[in-house]
C-alpha positions in Angstrom: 0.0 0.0 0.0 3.3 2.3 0.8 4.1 2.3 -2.7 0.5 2.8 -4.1 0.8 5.5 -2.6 4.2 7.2 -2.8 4.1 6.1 -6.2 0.9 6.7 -7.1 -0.1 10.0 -5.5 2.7 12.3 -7.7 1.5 10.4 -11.1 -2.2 11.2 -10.4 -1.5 14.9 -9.0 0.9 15.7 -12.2 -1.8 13.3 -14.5 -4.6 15.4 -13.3 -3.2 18.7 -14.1 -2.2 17.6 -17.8 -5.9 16.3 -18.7 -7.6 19.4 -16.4 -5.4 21.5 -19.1 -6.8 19.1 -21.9 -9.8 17.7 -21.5 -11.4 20.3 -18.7 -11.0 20.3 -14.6 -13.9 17.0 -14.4 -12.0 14.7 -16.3 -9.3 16.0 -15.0 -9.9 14.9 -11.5 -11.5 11.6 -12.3 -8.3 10.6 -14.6 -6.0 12.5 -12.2 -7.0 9.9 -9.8 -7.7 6.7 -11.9 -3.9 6.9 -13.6 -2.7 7.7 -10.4 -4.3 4.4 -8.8 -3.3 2.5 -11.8 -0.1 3.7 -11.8 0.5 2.9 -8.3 -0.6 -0.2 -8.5 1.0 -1.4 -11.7 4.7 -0.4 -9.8 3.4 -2.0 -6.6 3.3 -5.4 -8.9 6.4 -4.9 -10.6 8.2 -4.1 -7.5 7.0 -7.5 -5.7 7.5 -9.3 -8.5 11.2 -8.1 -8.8 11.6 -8.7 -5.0 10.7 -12.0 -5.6 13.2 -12.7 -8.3 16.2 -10.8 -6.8 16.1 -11.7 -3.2 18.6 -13.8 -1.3 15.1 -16.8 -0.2 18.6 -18.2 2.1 20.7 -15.3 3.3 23.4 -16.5 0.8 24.4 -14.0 -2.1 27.2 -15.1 -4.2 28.5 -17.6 -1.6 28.9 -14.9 1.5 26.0 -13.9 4.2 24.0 -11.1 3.2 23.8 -8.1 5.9 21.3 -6.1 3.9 19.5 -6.5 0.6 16.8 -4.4 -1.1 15.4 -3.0 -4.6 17.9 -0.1 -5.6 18.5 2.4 -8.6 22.4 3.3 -9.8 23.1 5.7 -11.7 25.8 5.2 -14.9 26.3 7.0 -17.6 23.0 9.2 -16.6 21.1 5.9 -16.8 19.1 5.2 -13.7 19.5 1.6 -14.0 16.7 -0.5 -11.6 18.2 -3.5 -9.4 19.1 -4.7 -6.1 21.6 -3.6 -4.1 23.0 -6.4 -1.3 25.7 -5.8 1.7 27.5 -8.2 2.2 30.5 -7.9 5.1 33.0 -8.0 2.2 31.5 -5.7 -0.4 28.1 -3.5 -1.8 27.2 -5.1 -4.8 24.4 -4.5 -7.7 22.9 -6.4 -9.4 20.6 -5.0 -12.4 17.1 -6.8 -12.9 17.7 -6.6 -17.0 15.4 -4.3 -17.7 18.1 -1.7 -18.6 20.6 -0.7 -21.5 23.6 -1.1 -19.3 23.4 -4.2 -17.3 26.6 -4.5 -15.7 26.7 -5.4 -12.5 28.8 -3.1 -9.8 31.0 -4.8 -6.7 32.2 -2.6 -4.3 34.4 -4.0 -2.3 34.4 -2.6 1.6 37.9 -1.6 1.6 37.6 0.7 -1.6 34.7 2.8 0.0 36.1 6.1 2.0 32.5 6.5 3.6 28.8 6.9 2.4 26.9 10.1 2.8 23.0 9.9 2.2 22.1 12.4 -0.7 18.9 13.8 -1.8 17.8 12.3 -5.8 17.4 15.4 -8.3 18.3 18.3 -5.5 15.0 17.1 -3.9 14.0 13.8 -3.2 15.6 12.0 0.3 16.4 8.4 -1.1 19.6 9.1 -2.3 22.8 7.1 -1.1 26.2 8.5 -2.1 29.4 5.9 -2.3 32.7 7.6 -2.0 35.5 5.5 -3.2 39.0 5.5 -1.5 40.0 6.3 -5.7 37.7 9.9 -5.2 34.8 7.9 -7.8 31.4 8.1 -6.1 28.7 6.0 -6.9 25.1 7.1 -6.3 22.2 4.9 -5.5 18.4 5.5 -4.9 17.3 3.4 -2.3 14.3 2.9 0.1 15.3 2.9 4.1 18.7 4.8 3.4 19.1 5.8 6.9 19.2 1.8 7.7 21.7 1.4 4.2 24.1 4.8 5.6 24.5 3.0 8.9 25.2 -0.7 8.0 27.8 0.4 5.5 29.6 3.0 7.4 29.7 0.2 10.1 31.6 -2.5 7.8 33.6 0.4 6.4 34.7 1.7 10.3 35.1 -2.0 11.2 31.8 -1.7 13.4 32.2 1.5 14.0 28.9 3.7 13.2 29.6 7.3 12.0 26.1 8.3 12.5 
C-alpha cells in the first residue's frame, strides 16, 4: 500500500493537471485519480515481483552472508538503472534486474569505500545514497530505508564503527 501510494499520489497529482489543461477540470480529476491508482498499483506489482526474483530466499548471495539486501537504482552514464543492491561484510554489490541498457553489475568492495553520505535524488527527493571511493569515484544509488543502508555500510567500512 506504501508504494501505491508514494508512487501513485505524484502520477495522479501531475496526471490530473495535464488532462484538467486538456480535457477540462472534471476529467481532470476523475483521470488524475484513476492513472494515479493504476499507476501505483501497476509499480506496486512490478516491485513484488522483482523482490521476488532478486532476493537472497537463504541469506546467501554469491556464496557470503547477506547483511542487507533491497530494490535499488544506480546511476551510470545518466542511466538510472533498476536493481538490487546487497551488503554483504565484504562488499556492496548490484545487481541489475535486466530491464536496462547497461546491465553491468557493480561490486564494491568494503575496503575501496572512504565513507557513504545519504544524498537527496534530483536536489529534492531524500532516497539518495552517495558511495565515495578511497579512488575519489562516487557512486550514487536511490534506495528505500537509506538511513538503515548509511548506517550498516559505514559500520563495515569503520570495522563496526557507526559514524552516524
Amino acid at each position: 500500500m506504501k508504494n501505491v501510494l508514494i508512487t501513485g499520489i505524484p502520477f495522479g497529482i501531475f496526471m490530473g493537471l495535464f488532462f484538467s489543461l486538456v480535457y477540462g477540470t472534471g476529467f481532470g480529476l476523475v483521470g488524475g485519480v484513476a492513472s494515479g491508482l493504476l499507476f501505483g498499483v501497476a509499480i506496486s506489482i512490478f516491485t513484488k515481483l522483482q523482490r521476488e526474483k532478486m532476493e537472497s530466499k537463504d541469506a546467501i548471495f554469491e556464496g557470503e552472508r547477506v547483511l542487507f539486501q533491497g530494490p535499488a537504482n544506480h546511476f551510470k552514464n545518466r542511466e538510472g538503472r533498476g536493481g538490487w543492491l546487497t551488503l554483504t561484510p565484504s562488499r556492496l554489490a548490484f545487481r541489475s534486474h535486466g530491464a536496462n541498457i547497461q546491465n553491468q553489475a557493480v561490486s564494491l568492495r568494503v575496503e575501496d569505500i572512504a565513507h557513504v553520505t545519504r544524498a537527496l535524488t534530483l536536489g529534492i527527493v531524500p532516497n539518495g545514497l552517495c558511495i565515495k571511493k578511497t579512488n575519489g569515484q562516487e557512486e550514487f544509488f536511490v534506495v528505500s530505508n537509506r538511513q538503515q543502508w548509511t548506517k550498516l555500510i559505514a559500520r563495515q567500512v569503520n570495522h563496526g564503527v557507526s559514524q552516524e
